[in-house]
N, C-alpha and C positions, 0 to 999 in steps of 0.2 A: 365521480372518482371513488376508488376504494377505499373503504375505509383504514384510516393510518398511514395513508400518500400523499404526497404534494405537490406541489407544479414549482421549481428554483427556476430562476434564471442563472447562470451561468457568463461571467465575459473570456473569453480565450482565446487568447491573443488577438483582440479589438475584435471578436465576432463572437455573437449574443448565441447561448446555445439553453433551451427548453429544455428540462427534464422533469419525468417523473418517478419522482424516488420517494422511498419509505421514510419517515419523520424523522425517525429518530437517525437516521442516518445525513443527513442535513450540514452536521459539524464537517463529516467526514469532506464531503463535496466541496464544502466552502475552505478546507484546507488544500483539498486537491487543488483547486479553481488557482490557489496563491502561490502553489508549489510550481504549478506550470507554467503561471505567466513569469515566474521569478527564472527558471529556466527558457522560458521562451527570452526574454528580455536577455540571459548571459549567454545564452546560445547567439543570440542575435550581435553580439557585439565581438562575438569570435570568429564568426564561420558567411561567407559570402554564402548570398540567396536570392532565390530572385522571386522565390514563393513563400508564405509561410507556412502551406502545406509541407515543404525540406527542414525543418526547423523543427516543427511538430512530429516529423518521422524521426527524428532525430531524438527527442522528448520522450517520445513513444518504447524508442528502443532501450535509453535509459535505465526509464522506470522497469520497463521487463526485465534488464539483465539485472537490477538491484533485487527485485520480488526475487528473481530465481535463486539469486546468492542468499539470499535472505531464508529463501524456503531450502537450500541444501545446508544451512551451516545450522538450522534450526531440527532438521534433520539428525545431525550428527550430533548434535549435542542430546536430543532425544535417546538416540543409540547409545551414548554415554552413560545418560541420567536412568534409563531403564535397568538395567542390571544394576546398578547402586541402590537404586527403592527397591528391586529385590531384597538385595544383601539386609537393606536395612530393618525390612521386615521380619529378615528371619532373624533378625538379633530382637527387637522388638517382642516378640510370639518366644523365645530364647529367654527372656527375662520376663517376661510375663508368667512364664512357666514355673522360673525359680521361685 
């Protein structure tokens, strides 16, 4: 194995899943792992299924539309924040002068 990877185990939603991921990365998984089965389990108590592959598509689609909100409001706040650290450098370089 590479060096600075590891083999996790993984349970989701009662099926054991093998990966190999980077160490230090390890937390992140083991957060994921609790976030999903905590949505698998309220998903599960809301919505008929007869698989829990519909459940998991349903988890799946979640998390993407939260990542995408997340990455367009992160976005806009960027476009905010950038012309401000302009401004404020040039007040910064403005008194630095005086």
């Amino acid at each position: 194995m590479e060096e600075g990877r590891m083999t996790i185990k993984l349970l989701i939603a009662q099926r054991a899943i093998e990966l190999v991921i980077q160490k230090e990365w390890e937390e992140y998984y083991r957060k994921a792992e609790k976030m999903i089965n905590e949505s698998f389990f309220n998903f599960a108590k809301k919505w008929t299924y007869t698989d829990h592959q519909d459940i998991l598509s349903k988890i799946l689609i979640n998390f993407v539309v939260q990542g995408i909100e997340t990455e367009e409001r992160l976005q806009m706040f960027e476009e905010d924040l950038i012309p401000k650290m302009e401004e404020l450098k040039k007040l910064t370089d403005k008194i630095n002068i005086d």
